[in-house]
ChimeraX commands (.cxc) that place a marker at each C-alpha (Angstrom):
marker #1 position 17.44,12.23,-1.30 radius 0.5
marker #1 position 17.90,9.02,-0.07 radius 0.5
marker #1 position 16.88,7.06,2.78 radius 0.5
marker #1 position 18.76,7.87,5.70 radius 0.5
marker #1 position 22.07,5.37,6.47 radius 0.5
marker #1 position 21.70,5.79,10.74 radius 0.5
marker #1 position 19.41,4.25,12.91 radius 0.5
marker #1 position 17.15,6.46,15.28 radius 0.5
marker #1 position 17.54,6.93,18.98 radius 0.5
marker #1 position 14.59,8.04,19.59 radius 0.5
marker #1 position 12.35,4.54,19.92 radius 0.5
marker #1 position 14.99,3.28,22.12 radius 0.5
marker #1 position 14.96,6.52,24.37 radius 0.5
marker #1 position 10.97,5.81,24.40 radius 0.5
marker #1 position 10.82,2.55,25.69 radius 0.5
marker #1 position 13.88,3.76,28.52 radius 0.5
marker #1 position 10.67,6.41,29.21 radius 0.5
marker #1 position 8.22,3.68,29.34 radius 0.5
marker #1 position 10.37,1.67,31.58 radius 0.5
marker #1 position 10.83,3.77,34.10 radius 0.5
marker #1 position 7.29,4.63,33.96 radius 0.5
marker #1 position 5.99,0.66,33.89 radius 0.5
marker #1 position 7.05,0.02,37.94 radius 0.5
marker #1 position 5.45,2.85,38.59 radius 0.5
marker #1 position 2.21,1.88,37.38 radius 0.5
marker #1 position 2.56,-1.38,38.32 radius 0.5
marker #1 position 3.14,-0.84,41.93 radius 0.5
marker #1 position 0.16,1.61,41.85 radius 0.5
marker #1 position -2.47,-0.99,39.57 radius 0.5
marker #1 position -0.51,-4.35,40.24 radius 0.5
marker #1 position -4.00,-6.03,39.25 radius 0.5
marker #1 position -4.00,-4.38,35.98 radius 0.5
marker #1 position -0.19,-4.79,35.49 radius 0.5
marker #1 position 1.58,-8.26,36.67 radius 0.5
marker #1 position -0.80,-9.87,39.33 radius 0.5
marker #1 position 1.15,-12.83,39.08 radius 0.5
marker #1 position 4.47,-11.31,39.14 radius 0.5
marker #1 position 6.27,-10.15,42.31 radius 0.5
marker #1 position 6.94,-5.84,42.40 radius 0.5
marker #1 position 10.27,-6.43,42.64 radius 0.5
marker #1 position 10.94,-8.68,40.20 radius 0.5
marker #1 position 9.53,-6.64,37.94 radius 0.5
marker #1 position 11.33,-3.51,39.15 radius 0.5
marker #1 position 14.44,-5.53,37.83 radius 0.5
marker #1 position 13.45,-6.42,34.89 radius 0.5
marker #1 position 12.35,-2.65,34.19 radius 0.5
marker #1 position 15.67,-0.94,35.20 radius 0.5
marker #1 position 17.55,-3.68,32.88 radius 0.5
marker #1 position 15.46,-3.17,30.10 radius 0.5
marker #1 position 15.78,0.19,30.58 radius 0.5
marker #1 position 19.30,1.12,31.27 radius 0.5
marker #1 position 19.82,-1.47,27.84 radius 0.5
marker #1 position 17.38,0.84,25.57 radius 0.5
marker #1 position 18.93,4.32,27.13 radius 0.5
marker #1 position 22.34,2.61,26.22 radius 0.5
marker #1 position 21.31,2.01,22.64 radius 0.5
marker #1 position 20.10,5.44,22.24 radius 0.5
marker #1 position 22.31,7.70,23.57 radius 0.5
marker #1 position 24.80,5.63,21.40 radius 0.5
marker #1 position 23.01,6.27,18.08 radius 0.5
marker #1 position 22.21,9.87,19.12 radius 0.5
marker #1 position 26.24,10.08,20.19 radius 0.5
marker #1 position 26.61,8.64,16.80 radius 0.5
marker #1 position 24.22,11.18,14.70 radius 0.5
marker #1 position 25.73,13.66,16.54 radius 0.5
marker #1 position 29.10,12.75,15.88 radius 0.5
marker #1 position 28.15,12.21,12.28 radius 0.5
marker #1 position 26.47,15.77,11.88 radius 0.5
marker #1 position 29.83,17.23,12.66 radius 0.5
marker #1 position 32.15,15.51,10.28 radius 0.5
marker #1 position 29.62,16.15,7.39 radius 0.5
marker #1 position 29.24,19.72,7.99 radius 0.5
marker #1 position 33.41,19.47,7.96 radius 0.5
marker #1 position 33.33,18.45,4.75 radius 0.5
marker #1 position 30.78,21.02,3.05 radius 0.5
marker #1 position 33.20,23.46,4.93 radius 0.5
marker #1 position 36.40,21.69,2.86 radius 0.5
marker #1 position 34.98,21.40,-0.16 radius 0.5
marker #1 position 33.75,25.06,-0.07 radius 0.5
marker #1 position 36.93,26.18,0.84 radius 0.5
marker #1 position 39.36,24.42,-2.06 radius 0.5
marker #1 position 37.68,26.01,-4.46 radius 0.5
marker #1 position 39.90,28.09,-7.22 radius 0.5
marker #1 position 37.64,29.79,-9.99 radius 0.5
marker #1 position 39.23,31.24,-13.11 radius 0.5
marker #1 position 38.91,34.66,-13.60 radius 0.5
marker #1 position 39.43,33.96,-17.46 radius 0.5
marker #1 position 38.05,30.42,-18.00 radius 0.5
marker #1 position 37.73,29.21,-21.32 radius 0.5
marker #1 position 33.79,30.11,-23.09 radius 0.5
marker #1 position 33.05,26.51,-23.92 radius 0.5
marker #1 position 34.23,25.40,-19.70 radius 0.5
marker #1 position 31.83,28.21,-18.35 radius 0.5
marker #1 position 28.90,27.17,-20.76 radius 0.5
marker #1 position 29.41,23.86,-19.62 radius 0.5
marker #1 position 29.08,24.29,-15.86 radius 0.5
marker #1 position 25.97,26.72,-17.31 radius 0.5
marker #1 position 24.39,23.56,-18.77 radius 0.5
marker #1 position 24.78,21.49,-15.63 radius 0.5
marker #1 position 23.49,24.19,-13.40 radius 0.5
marker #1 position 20.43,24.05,-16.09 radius 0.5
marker #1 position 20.42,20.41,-15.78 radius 0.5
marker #1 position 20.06,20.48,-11.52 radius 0.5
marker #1 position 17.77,22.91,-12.06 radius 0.5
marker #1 position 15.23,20.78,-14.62 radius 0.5
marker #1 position 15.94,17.97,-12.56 radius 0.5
marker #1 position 14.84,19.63,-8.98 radius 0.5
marker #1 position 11.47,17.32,-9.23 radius 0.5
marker #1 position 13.62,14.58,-8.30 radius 0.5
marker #1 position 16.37,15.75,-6.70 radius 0.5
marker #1 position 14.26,17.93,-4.00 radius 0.5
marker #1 position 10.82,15.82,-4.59 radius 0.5
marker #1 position 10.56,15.84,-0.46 radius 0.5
marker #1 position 10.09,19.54,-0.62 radius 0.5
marker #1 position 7.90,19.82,-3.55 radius 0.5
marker #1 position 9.98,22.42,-5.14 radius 0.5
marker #1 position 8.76,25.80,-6.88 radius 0.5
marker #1 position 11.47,28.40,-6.42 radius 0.5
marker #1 position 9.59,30.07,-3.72 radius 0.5
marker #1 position 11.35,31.22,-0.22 radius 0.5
marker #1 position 8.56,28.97,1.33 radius 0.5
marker #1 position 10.30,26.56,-0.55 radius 0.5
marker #1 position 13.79,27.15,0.81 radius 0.5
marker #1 position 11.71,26.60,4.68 radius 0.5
marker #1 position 10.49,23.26,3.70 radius 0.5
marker #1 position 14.08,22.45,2.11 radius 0.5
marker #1 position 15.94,23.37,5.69 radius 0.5
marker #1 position 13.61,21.03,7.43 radius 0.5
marker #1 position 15.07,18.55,5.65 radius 0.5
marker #1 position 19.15,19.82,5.91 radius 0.5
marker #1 position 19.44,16.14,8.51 radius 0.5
marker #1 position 18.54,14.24,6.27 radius 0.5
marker #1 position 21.17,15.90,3.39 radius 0.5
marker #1 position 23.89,15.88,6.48 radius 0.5
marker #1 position 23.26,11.72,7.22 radius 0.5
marker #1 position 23.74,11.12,3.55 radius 0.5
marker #1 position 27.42,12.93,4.01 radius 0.5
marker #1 position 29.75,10.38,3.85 radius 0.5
marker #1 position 32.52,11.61,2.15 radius 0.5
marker #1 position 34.14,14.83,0.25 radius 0.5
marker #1 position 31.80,13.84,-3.22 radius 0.5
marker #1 position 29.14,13.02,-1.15 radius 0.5
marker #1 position 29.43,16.85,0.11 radius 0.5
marker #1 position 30.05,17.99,-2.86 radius 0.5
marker #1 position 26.86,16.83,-4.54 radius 0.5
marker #1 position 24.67,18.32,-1.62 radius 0.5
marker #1 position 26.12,21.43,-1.64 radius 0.5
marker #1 position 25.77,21.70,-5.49 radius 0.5
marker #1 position 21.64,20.41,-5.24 radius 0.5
marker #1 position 20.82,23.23,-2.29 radius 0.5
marker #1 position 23.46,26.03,-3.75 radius 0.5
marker #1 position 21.99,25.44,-7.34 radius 0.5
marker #1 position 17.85,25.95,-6.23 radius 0.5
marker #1 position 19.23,28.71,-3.68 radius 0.5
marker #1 position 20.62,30.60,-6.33 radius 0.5
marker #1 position 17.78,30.04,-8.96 radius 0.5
marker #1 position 15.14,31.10,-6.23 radius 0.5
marker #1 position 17.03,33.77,-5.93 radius 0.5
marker #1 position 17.07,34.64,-9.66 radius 0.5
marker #1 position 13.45,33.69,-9.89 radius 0.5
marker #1 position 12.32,36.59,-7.01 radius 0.5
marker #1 position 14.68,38.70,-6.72 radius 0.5
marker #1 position 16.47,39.43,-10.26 radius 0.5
marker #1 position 19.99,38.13,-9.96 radius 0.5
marker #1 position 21.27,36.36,-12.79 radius 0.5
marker #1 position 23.56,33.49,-13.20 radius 0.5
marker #1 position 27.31,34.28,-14.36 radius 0.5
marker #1 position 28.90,31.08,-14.62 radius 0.5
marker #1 position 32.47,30.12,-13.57 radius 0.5
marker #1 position 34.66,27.11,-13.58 radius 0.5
marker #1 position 36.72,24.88,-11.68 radius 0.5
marker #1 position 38.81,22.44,-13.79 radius 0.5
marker #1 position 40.48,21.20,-10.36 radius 0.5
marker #1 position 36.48,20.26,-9.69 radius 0.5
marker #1 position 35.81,17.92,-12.71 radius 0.5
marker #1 position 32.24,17.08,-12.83 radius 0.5
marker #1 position 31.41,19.59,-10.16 radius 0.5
marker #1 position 33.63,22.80,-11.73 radius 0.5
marker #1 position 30.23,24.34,-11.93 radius 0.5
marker #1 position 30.37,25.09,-8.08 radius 0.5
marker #1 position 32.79,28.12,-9.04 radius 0.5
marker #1 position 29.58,30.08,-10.82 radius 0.5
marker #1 position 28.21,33.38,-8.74 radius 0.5
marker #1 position 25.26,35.61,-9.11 radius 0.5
marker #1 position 25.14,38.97,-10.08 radius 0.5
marker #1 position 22.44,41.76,-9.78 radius 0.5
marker #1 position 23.60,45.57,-10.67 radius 0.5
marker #1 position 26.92,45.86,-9.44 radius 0.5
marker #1 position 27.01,43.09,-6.77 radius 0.5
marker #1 position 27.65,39.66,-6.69 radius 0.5
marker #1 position 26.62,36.77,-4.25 radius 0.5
marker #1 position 28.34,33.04,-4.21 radius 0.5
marker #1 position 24.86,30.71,-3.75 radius 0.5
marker #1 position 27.24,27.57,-2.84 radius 0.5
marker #1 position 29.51,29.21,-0.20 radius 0.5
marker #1 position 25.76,30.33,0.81 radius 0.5
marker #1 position 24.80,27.14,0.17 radius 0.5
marker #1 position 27.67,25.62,2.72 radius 0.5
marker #1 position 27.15,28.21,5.43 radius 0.5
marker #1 position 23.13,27.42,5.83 radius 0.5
marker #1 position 24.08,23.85,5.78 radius 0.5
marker #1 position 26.58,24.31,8.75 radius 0.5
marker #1 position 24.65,26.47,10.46 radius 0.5
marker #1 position 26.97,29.32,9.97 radius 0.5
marker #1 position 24.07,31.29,8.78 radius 0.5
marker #1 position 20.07,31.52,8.84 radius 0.5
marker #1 position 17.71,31.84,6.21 radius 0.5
marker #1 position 16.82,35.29,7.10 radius 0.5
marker #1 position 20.35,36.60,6.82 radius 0.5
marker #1 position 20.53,35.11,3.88 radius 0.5
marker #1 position 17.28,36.47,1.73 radius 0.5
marker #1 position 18.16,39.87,3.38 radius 0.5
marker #1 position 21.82,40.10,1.66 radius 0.5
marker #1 position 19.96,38.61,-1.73 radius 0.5
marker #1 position 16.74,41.06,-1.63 radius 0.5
marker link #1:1,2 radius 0.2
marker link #1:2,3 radius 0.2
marker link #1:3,4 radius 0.2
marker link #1:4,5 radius 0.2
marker link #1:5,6 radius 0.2
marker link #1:6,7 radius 0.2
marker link #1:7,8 radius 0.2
marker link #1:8,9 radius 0.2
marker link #1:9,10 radius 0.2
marker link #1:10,11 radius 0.2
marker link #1:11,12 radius 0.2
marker link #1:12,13 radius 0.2
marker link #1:13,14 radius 0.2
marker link #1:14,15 radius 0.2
marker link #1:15,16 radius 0.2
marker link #1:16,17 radius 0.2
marker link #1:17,18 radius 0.2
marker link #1:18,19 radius 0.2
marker link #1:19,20 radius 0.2
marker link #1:20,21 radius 0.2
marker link #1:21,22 radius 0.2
marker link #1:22,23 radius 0.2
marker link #1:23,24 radius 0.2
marker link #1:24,25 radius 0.2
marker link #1:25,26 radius 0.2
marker link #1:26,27 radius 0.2
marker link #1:27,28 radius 0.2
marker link #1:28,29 radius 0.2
marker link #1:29,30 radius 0.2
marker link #1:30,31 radius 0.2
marker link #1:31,32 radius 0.2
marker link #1:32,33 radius 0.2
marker link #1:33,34 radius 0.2
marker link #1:34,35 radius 0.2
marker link #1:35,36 radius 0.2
marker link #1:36,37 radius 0.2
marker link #1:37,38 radius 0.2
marker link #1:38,39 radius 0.2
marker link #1:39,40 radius 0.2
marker link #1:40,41 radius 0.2
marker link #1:41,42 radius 0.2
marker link #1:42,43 radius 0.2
marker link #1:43,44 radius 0.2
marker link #1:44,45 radius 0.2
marker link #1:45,46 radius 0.2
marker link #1:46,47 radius 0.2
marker link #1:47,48 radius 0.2
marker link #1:48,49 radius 0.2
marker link #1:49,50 radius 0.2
marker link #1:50,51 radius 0.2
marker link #1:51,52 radius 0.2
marker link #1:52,53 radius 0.2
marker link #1:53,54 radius 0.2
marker link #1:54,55 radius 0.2
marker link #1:55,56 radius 0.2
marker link #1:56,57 radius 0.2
marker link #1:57,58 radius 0.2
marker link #1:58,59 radius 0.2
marker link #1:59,60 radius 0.2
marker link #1:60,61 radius 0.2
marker link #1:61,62 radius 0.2
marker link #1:62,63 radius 0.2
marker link #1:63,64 radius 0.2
marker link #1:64,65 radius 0.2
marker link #1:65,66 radius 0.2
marker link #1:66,67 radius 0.2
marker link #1:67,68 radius 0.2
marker link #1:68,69 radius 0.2
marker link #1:69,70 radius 0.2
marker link #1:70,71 radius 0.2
marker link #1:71,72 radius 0.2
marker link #1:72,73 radius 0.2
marker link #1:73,74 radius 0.2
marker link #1:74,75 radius 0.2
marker link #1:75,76 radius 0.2
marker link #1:76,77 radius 0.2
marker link #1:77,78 radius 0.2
marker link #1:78,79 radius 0.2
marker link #1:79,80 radius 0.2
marker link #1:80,81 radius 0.2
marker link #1:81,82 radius 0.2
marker link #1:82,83 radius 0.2
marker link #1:83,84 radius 0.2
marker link #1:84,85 radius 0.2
marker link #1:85,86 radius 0.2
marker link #1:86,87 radius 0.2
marker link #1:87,88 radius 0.2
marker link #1:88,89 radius 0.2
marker link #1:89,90 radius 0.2
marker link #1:90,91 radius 0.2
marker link #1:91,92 radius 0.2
marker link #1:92,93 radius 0.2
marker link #1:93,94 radius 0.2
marker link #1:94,95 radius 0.2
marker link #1:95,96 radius 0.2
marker link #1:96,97 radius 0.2
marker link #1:97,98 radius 0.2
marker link #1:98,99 radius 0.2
marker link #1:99,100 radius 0.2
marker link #1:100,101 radius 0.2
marker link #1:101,102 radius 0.2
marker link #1:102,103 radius 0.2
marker link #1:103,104 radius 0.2
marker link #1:104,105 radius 0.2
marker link #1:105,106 radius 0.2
marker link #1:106,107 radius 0.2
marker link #1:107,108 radius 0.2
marker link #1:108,109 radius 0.2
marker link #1:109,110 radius 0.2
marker link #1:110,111 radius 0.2
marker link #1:111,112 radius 0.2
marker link #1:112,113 radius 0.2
marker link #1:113,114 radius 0.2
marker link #1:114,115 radius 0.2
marker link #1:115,116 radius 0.2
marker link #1:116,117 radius 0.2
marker link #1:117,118 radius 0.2
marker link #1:118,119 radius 0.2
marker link #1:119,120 radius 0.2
marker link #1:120,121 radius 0.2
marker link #1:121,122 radius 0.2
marker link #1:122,123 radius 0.2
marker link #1:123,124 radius 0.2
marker link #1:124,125 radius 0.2
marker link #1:125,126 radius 0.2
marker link #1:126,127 radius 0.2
marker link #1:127,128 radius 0.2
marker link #1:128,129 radius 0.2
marker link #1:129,130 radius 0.2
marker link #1:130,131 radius 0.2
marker link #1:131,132 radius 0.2
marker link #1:132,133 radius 0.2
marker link #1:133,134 radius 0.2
marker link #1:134,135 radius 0.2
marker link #1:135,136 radius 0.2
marker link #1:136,137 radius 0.2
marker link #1:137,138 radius 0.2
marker link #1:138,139 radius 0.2
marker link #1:139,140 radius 0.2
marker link #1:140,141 radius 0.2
marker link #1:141,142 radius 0.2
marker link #1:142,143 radius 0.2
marker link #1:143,144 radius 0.2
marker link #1:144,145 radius 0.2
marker link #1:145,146 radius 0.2
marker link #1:146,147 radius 0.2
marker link #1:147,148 radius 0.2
marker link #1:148,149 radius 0.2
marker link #1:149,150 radius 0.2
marker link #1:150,151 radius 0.2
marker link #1:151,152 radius 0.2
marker link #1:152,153 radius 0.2
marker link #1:153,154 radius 0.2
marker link #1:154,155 radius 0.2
marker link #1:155,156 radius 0.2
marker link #1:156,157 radius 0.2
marker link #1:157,158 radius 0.2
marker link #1:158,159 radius 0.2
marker link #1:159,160 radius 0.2
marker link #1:160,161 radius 0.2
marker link #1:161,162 radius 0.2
marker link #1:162,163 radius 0.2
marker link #1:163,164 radius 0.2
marker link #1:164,165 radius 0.2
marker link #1:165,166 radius 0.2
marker link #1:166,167 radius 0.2
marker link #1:167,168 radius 0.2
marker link #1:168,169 radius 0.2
marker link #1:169,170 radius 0.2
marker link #1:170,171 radius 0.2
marker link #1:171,172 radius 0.2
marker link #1:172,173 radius 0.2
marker link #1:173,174 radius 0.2
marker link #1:174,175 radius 0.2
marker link #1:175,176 radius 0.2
marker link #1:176,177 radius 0.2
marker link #1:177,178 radius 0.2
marker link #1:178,179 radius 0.2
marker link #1:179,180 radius 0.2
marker link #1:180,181 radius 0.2
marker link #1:181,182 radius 0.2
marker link #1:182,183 radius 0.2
marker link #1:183,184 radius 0.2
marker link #1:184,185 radius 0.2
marker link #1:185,186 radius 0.2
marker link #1:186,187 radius 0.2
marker link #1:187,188 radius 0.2
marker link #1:188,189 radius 0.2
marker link #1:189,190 radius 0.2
marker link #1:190,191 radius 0.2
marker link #1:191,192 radius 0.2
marker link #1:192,193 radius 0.2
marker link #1:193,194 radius 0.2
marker link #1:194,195 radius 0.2
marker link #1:195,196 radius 0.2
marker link #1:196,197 radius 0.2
marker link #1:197,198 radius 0.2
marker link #1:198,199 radius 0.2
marker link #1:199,200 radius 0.2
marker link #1:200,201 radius 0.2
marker link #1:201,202 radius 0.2
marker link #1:202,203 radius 0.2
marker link #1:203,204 radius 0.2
marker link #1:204,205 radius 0.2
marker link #1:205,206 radius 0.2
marker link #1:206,207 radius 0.2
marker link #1:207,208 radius 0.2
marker link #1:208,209 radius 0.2
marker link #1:209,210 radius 0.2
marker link #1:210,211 radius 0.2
marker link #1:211,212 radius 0.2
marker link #1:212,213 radius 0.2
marker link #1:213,214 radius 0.2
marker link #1:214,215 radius 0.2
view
């Protein structure tokens, strides 16, 4: 992951705290405050300050916000403009089976925040981080390379504890990403780890609900 692109609101929405807490203490411990400085002159310069910083923040956070919502718009296109074929080629579906092996070997990197080991403890640690993965979201590739990174180590963990295996599908309408079209099956049923993937992301769906319809 990378560093995040938006700027915090939360030190500005601390110092609008600490300016409205500054007269305060100032009118109560002048000597220990601004001795030299009339109360209300400070009062002003307080309430500026302070209206300033809580305009700052609630701009980023309006902005965060704002950003959180087109992202998780954009897992939910990508996820939905998929079209898997039923009959792909052998050498297509082996393909999106070696990148899906590839994401996999490479989760040391890709997930090195989380300090991945196929474990559902693992998939905890990895949502703390999901607003971090929706900041990096600036467009439809962007999306799609998030959604392949947590689909592909949700549906190995679940392979890894549970017993599902991967049957791999492809999109040719996809290109480099055709491998988002592979399922999981187990017995006679079948789960789809990136449209599982896109839901936890979005918030469509919790972890729970998710182990208990892959257990």
């Amino acid at each position: 992951m990378t560093n995040t692109k938006l700027h915090s609101p939360w030190p500005y929405l601390s110092l609008t705290a600490l300016m409205g807490l500054i007269p305060v203490l100032n009118n109560k411990y002048p000597a220990a405050f601004f001795p030299a400085a009339p109360g209300g002159l400070v009062d002003l310069v307080c309430v500026l300050l302070g209206v300033l910083a809580a305009f700052l923040g609630f701009s980023r956070l309006w902005n965060r916000l704002q950003h959180g919502a087109i992202a998780k718009a954009l897992l939910t296109g990508v996820i939905a403009k998929r079209q898997a074929l039923e009959k792909a080629d052998e050498s297509e579906a082996s393909q999106s089976g070696r990148i899906v092996s590839r994401l996999v070997r490479n989760v040391d990197e890709d997930l090195k925040e989380i300090k991945p080991d196929f474990t559902w403890d693992s998939l905890k640690r990895l949502q703390g981080v999901f607003g971090l993965l929706l900041e990096e979201i600036e467009d439809e590739q962007d999306a799609l390379i998030r959604l392949g990174v947590v689909g592909t180590y949700l549906g190995e963990t679940a392979c890894r504890n549970e017993g599902w295996q991967w049957f791999f599908k492809t999109d040719p309408t996809l290109r480099q990403f055709s491998y988002l079209a592979s399922v999981l099956r187990k017995d006679r049923r079948e789960a789809d780890p990136y449209l599982l993937a896109a839901q936890w992301l979005t918030g469509q769906k919790g972890l729970s609900e998710i182990k208990k319809g892959l257990e």
